[in-house]
N, C-alpha and C positions, 0 to 999 in steps of 0.2 A: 419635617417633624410630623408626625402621628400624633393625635389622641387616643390615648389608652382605652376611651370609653367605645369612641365610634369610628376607629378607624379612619379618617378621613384627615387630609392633608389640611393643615394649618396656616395661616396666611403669619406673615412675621409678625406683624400688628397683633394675630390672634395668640401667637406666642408668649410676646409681651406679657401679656391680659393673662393667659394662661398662668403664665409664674407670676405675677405681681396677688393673684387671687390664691395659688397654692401656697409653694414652697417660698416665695416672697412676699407672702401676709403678715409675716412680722416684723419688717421694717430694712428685709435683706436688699432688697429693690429701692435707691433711692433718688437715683434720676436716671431718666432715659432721654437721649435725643437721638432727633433725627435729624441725620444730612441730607443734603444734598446730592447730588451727584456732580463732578466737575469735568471738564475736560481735560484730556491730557495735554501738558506741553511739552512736546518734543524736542533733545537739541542733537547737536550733532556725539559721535564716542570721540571721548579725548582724547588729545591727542597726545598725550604723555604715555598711554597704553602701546606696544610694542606693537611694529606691523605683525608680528605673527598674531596674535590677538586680534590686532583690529581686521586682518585676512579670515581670519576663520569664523568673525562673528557676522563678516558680510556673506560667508558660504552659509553658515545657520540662516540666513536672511534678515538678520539686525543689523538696518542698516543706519540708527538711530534711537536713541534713549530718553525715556521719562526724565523730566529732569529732576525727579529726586535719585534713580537710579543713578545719573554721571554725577550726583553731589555726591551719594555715599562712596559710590567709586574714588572719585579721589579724594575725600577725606579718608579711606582707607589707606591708601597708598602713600598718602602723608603722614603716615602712621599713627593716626586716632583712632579709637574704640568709636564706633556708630552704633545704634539702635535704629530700626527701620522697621515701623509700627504702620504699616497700608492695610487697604481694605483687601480681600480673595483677588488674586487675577491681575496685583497690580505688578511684579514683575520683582518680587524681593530678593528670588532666588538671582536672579543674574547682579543684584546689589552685594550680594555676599559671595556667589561663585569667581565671579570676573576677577576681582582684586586678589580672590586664593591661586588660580588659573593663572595670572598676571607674575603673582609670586613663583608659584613651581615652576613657569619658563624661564625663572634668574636665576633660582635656585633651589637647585631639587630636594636638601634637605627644608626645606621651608616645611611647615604644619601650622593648623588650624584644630580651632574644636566647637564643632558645631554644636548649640546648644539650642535644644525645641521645646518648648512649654508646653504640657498637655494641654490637650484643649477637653 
């Protein structure tokens, strides 16, 4: 992010600060935290997914999954509605492609609808 005023790059902290002083001076800002950062933990791809699947995601080079990835995967595939709220970068998309993917190799009329939130 830019300042309008002096051009110059913004630390997130100064972001913060930024809207908590503007546009969230009257009381739109009301709590902020900060995490941490965690490691991932890795497990292996289930094994209920089809070798055709699990062949082509070790040609892509996955050749193992976050384990909120393989929870949403097969809570997909057991057919439950997930929400899968991570931070940038953590691997959402293969939480939602795999089990659509998984679908259309059983059956080709299968569909989804992808649904994105502006940001």
């Amino acid at each position: 992010m830019y300042s309008t005023r002096t051009h110059t790059r913004l630390l997130p902290v100064e972001i913060i600060e930024h809207l908590r002083k503007g546009i969230g001076s009257k009381g739109q800002i009301v709590h902020v935290e900060v995490f941490d950062s965690r490691k991932p933990i890795y497990v292996q791809i289930p094994n209920v997914l089809s070798d055709n699947m699990k062949s082509s995601s070790k040609c892509l080079g996955i050749t193992k999954l976050n384990s909120h990835q393989a929870e949403s995967i097969l809570t997909f595939l057991s057919g439950k509605n997930v929400v899968v709220a991570t931070m940038t970068s953590s691997g959402k998309s293969l939480c939602y492609n795999v089990p659509l993917l998984e679908a259309l190799s059983q059956d080709l009329s299968s569909c989804a609808l992808y649904l994105f939130p502006t940001k």
